[in-house]
N, C-alpha and C positions, 0 to 999 in steps of 0.2 A: 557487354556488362560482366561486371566481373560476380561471383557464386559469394554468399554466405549462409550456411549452416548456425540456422540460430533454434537451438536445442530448448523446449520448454513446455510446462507443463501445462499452465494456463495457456489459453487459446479458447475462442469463441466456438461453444457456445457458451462459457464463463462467461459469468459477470464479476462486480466487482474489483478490488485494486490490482489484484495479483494480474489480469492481463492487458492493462493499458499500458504497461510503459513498452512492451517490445510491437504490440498488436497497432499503437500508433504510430515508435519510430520504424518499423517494416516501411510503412507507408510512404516515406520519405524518401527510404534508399533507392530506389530502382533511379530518382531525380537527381541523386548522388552517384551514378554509377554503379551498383548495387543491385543485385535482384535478390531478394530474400527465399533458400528454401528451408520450410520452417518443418521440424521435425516435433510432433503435438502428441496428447495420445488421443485415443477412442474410449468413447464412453466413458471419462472417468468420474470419477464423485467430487464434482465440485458444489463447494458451499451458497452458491446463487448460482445463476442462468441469466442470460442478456441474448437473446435468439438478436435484436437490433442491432448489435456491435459487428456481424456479418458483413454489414455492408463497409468496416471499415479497413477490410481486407483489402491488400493491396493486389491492382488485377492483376500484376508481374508475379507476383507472392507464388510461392508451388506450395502447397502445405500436404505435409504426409503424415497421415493418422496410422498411428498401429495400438494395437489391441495392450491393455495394461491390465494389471491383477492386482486390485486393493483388500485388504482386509478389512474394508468397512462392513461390507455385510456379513462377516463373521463377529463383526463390534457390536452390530446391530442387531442379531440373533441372543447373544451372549448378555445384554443389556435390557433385552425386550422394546429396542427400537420399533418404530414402523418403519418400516423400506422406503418410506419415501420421504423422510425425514432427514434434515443435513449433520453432518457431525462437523463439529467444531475445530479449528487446526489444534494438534498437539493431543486431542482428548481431553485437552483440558475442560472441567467443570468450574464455567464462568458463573452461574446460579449461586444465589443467595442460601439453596440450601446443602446440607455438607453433603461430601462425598462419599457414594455405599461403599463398600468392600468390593463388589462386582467394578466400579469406576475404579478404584482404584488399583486394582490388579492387573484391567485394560491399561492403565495407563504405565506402570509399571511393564507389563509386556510390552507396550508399543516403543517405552523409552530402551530398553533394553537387548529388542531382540529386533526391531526395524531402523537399521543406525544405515543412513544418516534420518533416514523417515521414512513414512509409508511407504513410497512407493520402490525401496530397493530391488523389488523383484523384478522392476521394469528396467534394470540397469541391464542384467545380461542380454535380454532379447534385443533389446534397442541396440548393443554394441554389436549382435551377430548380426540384423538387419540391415546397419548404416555401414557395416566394414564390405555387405557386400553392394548397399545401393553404390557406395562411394568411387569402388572400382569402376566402374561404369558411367557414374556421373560426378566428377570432381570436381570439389568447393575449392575457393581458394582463402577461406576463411571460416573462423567458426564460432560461436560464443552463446554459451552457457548460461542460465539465467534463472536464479534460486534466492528462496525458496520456492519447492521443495531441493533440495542440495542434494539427491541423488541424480538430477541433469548434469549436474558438475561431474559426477565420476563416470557417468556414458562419454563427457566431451571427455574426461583423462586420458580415458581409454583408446579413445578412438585420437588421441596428440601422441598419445606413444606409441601407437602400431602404423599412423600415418606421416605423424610429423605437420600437421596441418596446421598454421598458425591460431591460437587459442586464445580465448578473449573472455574470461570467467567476470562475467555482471553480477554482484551482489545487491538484489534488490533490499533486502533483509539479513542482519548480520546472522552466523551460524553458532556459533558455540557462545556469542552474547547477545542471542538472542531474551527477550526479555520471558519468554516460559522456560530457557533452556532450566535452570533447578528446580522447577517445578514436573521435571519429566521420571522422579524417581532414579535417577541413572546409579548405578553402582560406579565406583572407582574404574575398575575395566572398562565399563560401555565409555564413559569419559573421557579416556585414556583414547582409543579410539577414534569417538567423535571430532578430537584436535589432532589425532594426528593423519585422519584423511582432512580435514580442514586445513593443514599445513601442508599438507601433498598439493592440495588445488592451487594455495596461496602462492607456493615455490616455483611449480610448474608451468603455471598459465604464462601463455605468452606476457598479457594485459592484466591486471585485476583494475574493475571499476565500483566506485560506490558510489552510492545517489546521496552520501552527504562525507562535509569536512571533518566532520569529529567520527564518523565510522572508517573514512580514508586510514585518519592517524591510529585506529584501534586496531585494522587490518593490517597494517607496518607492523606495528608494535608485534602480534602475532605472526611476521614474517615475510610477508611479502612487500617483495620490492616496490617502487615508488606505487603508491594506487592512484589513478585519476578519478576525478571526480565528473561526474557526467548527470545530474541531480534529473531527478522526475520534474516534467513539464506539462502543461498545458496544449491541446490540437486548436485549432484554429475556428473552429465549432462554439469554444466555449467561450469565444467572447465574441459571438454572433448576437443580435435582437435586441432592443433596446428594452432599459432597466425601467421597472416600474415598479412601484409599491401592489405587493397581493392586495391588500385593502387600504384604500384612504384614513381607515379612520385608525387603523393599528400599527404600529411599532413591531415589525416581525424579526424575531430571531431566527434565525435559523443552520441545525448543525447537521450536515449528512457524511453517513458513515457508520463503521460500527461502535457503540461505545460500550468501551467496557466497565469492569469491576475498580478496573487499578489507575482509573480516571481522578481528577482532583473533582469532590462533591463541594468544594468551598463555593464555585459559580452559583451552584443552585443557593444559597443561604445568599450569598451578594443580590440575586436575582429577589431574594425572598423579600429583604429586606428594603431593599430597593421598593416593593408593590407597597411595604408599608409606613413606606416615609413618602412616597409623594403618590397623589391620589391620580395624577394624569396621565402618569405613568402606569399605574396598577391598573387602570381603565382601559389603555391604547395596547397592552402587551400579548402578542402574541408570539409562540414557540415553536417552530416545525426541527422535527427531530427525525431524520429521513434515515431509513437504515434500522440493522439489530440493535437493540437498547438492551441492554444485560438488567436481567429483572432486578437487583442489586439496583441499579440507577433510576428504574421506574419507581422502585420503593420508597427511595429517600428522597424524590422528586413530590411522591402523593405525599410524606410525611409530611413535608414545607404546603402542603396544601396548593399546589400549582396543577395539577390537575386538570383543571377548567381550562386553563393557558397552553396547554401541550395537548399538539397534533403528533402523533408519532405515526407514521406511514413506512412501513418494517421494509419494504424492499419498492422502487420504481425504476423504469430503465432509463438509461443515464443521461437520454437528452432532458428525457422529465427533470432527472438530479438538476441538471445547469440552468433550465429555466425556472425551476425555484432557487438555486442562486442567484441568479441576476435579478430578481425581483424582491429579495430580501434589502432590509434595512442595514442590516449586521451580520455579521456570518460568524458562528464559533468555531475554533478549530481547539478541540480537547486533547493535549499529545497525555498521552498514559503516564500514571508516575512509575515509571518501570526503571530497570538498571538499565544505564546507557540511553536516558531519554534525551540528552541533548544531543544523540545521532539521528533521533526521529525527524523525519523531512518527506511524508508522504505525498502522494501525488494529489491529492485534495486543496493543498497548501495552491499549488500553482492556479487550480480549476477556481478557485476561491480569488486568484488575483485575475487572474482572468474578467472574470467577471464586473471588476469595477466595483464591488461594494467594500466597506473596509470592514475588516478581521479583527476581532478579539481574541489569539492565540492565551492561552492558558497551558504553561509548561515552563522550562528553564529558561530566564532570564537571560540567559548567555549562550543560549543552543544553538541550531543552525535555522530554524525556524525563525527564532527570535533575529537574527541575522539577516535573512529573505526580509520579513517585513518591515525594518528599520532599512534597508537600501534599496527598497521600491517605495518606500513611506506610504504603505498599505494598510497598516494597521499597530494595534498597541500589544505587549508582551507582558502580560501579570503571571507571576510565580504564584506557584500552587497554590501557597494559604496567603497569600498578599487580597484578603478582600476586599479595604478600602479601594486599590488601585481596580479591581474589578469593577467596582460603583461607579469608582470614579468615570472610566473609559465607557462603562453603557450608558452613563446618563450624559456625562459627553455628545455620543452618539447622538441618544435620545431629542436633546435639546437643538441640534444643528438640523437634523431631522425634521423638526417644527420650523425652523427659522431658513428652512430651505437650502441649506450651507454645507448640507454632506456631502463630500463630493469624495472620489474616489481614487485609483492608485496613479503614480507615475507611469504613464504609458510604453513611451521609451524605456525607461529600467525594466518592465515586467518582458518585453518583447524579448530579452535574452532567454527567456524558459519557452518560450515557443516549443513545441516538440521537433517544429519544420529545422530550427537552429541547433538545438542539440542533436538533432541526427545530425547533422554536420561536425560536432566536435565528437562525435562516435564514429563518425568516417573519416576523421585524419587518423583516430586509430589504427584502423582497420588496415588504412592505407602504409604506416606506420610498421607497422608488423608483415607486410607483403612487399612491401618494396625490394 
């Protein structure tokens, strides 16, 4: 089998997005010719824990942990955190209420003096660690996988002092990302932050993006042709057959985090909806799986829905997919952020996975909105389009009753399989070592 070096920072014991898209296609490769050695760190401060995702470590997999150095718990002293509390990516304060001086001086230092992020300190050791593991045991492949986008400048480093064919995965774009102006950055850090962002873009053997409209924004900033290789669903998540949580309710259901810069128009469609039809406002229920930014709990008790929402802040991810599959309707909320019609997260596929159809709420012409229109999964309403919101749940709603809701195109969704995009990530591979 042939060696790849896949550099990254998520890794189990993480939970949540940030470590399924490499933690499942791993799994794949060794099937491909491929044995994965994953270079992870130790101990570090991630935003959720999934101890259950262990098992979906590949038994071929070599993973090497080394010791990393964050500044959270100097964020967390500085703050008057408790130590065992999570910090939010970017330090951004997603809360409804403003931000102290003490927040925002953290965040002004983090944007300013940790370029490209937290974890730059882990950049040197990791490049003196892997330049001497490498001599002794040689990849013949390597690829990078950000955010956090200081993995990227460990793989730079380590493509110019070996020459190792380089394969830089943008899961999340970098300098458009949707907090990047919200990081306080001065002109300099700026300056900066795009031009190691164009070091990556130029240099990497590969650059790949998990969507179409990110591909063409990565060009545009520099790099040559970008392949697209899009987050996909494991083969788990469309295991067990689909049932309703209760006979007698109409269950929504959205898992994930939601944030501040979410469209609130659904809840008002939702509102108005209980009070125009009475069997509706009877049968409705809401599971809200995941961080709800108190900002969206607020304006959800304003509309008085309340009584309707189950919000369950974190569960492990087989939980997540068996309350998918037993949902009526699934929401998928993409953020009204800059560059939202490149949002294509891995929730999107787990959701078609599962057989139920999708009410996406985001840009009409995005790449989301694209997925669901050529698997015929589900319907695409723009931000403030609230009639079409009514229209597509009570749609639902009514088919629901009349036995007729039935689910996605099978064949079309099987192309996001994870089993199948490892495969178009190993002609890469192959591609680049030939």
């Amino acid at each position: 089998m042939k060696r790849v070096l896949i550099i990254t920072y998520y890794w189990p014991p993480s939970g949540g997005s940030g470590v399924q898209r490499w933690l499942k296609m791993s799994k794949y490769l060794p099937e491909n010719g491929w044995q994965p050695v994953i270079y992870t760190a130790e101990d570090a401060e991630y935003p959720v824990e999934d101890k259950s995702l262990e098992k979906d470590v590949a038994p071929e997999a070599e993973v090497i942990r080394r010791p990393i150095v964050e500044p959270y718990s100097f964020y967390k002293k500085f703050l008057g955190i408790k130590k065992g509390e999570k910090v939010k990516a970017g330090f951004i304060n997603e809360g409804v209420k403003k931000s102290s001086w003490k927040e925002n001086i953290s965040l002004w230092i983090r944007g300013n003096f940790f370029i490209p992020d937290a974890r730059r300190w882990w950049i040197k050791p990791s490049v003196k660690y892997l330049s001497n593991y490498l001599k002794e045991h040689p990849v013949d492949a390597m690829i990078s996988t950000g955010p956090p986008h200081s993995m990227h400048l460990i793989a730079k480093a380590l493509h110019k002092k070996f020459n190792i064919p380089w394969v830089a995965d943008f899961r999340d774009p970098w300098t458009e990302i949707f907090y990047f102006d919200s990081l306080k950055l001065t002109k300099c850090s700026i300056r900066k932050h795009k031009k190691l962002e164009n070091q990556v873009l130029t240099e990497a053997d590969k650059v790949v993006a998990v969507s179409w409209h990110e591909a063409a924004d990565l060009e545009v900033l520099g790099a040559r042709k970008v392949d697209v290789v899009t987050n996909g669903y494991d083969e788990e998540c469309a295991k067990g057959k689909t049932q309703h949580l209760e006979k007698e309710r109409f269950t929504i259901s959205y898992t994930g985090v939601l944030l501040p810069n979410e469209s609130f128009v659904i809840w008002d469609a939702i509102k108005e909806l209980c009070e125009e039809n009475a069997e509706f406002n009877k049968s409705l229920k809401i599971n809200l799986i995941g961080h709800i930014d108190e900002s969206v709990k607020q304006y959800i008790s304003e509309k008085n829905l309340d009584g309707k929402v189950d919000n369950i802040e974190y569960m492990q991810h087989s939980q997540v997919l068996d309350y998918q599959q037993k949902s009526d309707l699934l929401l998928l909320l993409i953020p009204r952020a800059k560059k939202a019609e490149c949002i294509l997260t891995g929730k999107l596929f787990e959701y078609l996975a599962s057989g139920r159809p999708v009410l996406a709420v985001g840009p009409a012409k995005g790449d989301a909105a694209r997925v669901l229109s050529e698997t015929n999964c589900g319907i695409t309403a723009d931000y403030d389009d609230k009639s079409k919101m009514k229209e597509a749940i009570l749609e639902y709603f009514n088919k629901r009753n009349d036995n007729q809701l039935v689910g996605c195109n099978k064949k079309a969704v099987e192309k996001y399989s994870r089993r199948n995009l490892t495969k178009d990530f190993v002609k890469l591979l192959n591609d680049i070592t030939r």
